[in-house]
C-alpha positions in Angstrom: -42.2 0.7 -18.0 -42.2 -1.5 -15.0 -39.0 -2.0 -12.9 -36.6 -4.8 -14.0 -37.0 -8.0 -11.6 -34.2 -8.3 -9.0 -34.1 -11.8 -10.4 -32.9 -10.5 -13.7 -30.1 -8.1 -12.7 -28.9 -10.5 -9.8 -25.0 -11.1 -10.2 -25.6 -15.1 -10.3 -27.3 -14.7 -13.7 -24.8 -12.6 -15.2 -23.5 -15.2 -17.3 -26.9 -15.5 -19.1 -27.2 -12.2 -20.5 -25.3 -13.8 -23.4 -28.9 -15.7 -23.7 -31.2 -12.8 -23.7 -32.6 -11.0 -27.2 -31.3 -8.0 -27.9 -34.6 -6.3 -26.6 -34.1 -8.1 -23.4 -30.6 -6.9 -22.8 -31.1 -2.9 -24.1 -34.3 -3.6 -20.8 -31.4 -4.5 -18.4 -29.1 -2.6 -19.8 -31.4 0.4 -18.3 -30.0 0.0 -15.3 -26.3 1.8 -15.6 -25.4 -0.1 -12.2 -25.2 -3.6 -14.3 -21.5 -3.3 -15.4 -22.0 -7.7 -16.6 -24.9 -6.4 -18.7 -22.9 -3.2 -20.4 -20.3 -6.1 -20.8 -22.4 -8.2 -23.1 -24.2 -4.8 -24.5 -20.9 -3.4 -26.1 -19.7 -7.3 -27.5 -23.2 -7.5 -28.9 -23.5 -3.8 -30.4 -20.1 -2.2 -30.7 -19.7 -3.5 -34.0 -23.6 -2.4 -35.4 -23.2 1.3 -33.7 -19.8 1.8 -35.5 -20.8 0.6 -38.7 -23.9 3.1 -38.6 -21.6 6.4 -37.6 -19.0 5.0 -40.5 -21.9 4.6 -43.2 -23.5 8.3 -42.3 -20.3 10.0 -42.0 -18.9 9.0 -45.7 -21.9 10.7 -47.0 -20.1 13.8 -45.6 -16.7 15.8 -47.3 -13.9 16.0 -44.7 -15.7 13.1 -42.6 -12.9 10.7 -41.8 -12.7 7.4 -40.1 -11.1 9.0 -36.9 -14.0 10.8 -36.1 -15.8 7.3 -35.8 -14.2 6.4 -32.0 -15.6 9.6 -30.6 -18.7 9.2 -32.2 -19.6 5.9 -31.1 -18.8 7.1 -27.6 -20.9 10.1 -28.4 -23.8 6.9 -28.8 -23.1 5.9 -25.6 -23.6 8.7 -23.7 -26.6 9.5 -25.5 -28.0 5.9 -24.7 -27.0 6.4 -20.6 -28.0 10.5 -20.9 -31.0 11.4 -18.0 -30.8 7.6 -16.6 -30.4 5.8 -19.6 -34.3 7.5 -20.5 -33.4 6.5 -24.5 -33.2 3.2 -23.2 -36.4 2.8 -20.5 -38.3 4.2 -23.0 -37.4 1.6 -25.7 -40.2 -0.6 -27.2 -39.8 -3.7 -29.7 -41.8 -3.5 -32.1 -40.7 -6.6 -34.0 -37.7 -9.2 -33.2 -34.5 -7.3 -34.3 -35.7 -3.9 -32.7 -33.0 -3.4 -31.0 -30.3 -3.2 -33.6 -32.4 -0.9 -35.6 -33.6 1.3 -32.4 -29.5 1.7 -32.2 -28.4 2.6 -35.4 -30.8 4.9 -35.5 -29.5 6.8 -32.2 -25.9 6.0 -33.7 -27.4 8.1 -37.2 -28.8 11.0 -35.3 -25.6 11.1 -33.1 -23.1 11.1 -36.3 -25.5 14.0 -38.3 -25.2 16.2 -35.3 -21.5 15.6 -34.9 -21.6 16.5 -39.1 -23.5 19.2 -39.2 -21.6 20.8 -35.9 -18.5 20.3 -37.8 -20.0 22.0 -40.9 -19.6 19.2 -43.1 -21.1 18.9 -46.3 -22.9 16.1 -47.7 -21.9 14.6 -51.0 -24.3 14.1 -53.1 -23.8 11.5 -55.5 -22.8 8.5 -53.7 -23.9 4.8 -54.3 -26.9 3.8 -52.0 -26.0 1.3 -49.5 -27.5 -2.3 -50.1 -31.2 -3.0 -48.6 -31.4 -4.6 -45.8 -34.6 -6.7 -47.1 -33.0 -8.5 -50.4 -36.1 -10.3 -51.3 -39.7 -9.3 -52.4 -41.4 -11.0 -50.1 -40.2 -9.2 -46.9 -42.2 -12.1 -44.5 -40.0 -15.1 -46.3 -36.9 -13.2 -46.0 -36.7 -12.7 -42.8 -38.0 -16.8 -42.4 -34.9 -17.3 -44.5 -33.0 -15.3 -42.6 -33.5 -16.5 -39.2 -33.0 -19.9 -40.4 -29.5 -18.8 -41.7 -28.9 -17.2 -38.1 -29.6 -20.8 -36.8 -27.3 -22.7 -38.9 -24.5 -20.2 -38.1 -24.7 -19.9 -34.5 -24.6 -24.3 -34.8 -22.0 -24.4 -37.1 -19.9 -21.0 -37.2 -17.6 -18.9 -35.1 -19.0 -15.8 -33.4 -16.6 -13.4 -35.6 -18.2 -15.1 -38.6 -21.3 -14.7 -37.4 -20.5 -11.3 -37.0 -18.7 -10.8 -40.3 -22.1 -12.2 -41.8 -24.2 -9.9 -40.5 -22.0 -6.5 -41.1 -21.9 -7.4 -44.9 -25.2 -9.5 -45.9 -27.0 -7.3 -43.2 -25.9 -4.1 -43.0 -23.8 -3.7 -46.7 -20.4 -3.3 -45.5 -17.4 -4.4 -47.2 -14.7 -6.3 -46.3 -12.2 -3.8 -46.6 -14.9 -1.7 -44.0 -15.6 -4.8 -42.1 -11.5 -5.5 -41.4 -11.3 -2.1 -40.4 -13.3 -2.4 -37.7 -11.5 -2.0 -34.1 -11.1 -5.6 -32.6 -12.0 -7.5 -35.8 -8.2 -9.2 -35.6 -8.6 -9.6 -39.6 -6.9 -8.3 -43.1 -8.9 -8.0 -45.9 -8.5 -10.9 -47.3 -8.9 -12.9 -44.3 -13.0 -11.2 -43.9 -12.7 -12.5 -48.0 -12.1 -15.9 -46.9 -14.8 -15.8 -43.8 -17.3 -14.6 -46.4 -16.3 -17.7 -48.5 -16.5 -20.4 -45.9 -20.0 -18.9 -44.9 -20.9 -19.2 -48.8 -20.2 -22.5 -49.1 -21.8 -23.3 -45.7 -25.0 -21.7 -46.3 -24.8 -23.7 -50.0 -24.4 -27.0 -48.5 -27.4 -26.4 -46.4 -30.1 -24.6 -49.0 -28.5 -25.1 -51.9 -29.3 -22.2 -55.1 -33.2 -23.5 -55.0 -34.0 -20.6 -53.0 -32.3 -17.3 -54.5 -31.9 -14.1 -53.8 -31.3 -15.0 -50.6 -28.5 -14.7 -48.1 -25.6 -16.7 -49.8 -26.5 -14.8 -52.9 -25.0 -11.7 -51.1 -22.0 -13.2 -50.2 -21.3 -13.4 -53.8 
């Protein structure tokens, strides 16, 4: 991988890394010395990372939502282990690579910490929902980025975030509030799922189905 620009890490620009992809940032991010960059790396990912350690450790007996702190930290060493290597050697393969390459670390971090602790896995649990709703994978994710749009335009950056943990990644709100730094009850990530309802609604209507506002049902 070639070296990351001087231009790029330069302090004067830190305030853009809010405008950079997600495989932009985990590129800078490579470089441990960018503290701005870490900054906008653990606002943009906290939330994904822990909701991947909480959904692989419930599969487990004696797995409890305590263990999820140390195991998201756990992540993070593992991402800045050997000069951040997991994160120089990073591809994108697709827009939206870099959630997925984390979760995945996240997942491999949280069956180590199980299977260290000699947890068992329970079998019969309900599957989590798919993250592609839709038959036609190459429409949903059309539709999908088109919702992403109209919610950065029209919705806070929590609901944006509340949108993505449940339509996205099948969390529920109970999950979702429990999330450190969330600043919500249940029943206000209820009412956020709601308003985003109605505002996705307003905009597509029911023509299209199966689609995101269908999950928010």
């Amino acid at each position: 991988m070639s070296s990351i620009p001087d231009v790029v890490r330069s302090a004067a620009l830190a305030h853009d890394y809010s405008d950079l992809t997600g495989e932009e940032l985990l590129r800078v991010c490579a470089d441990l010395r960018d503290a701005a960059a870490w900054e906008e790396f653990i606002r943009r990912f906290n939330a994904a990372i822990y909701a991947a350690v909480l959904r692989t450790g419930r599969r487990y007996e004696r797995f409890h939502r305590g263990l999820c702190d140390d195991l998201v930290q756990e992540t993070y060493l593992r991402l800045s282990a050997n000069g951040a290597k997991a994160l120089r050697e990073f591809v994108p393969r697709h827009p939206g690579s870099a959630f997925c390459y984390l979760q995945v670390i996240a997942i491999r971090v949280t069956l180590d910490g199980c299977k260290k602790n000699d947890f068992r896995r329970i079998q019969e649990l309900p599957p989590d929902a798919p993250d592609i709703a839709a038959p036609d994978r190459t429409k949903w994710l059309a539709l999908k980025a088109e919702v992403g749009d109209l919610l950065r335009k029209h919705a806070t950056a929590r609901d944006c975030r509340i949108f993505g943990l449940h339509c996205l990644q099948g969390m529920t709100a109970k999950e979702i509030a429990a999330l450190p730094g969330m600043g919500l009850t249940v029943k206000g990530v209820e009412s956020a799922l709601v308003r985003l309802k109605h505002l996705i609604q307003e905009k597509f209507g029911t023509a299209k189905g199966n689609g995101p506002a269908d999950s928010l049902s």
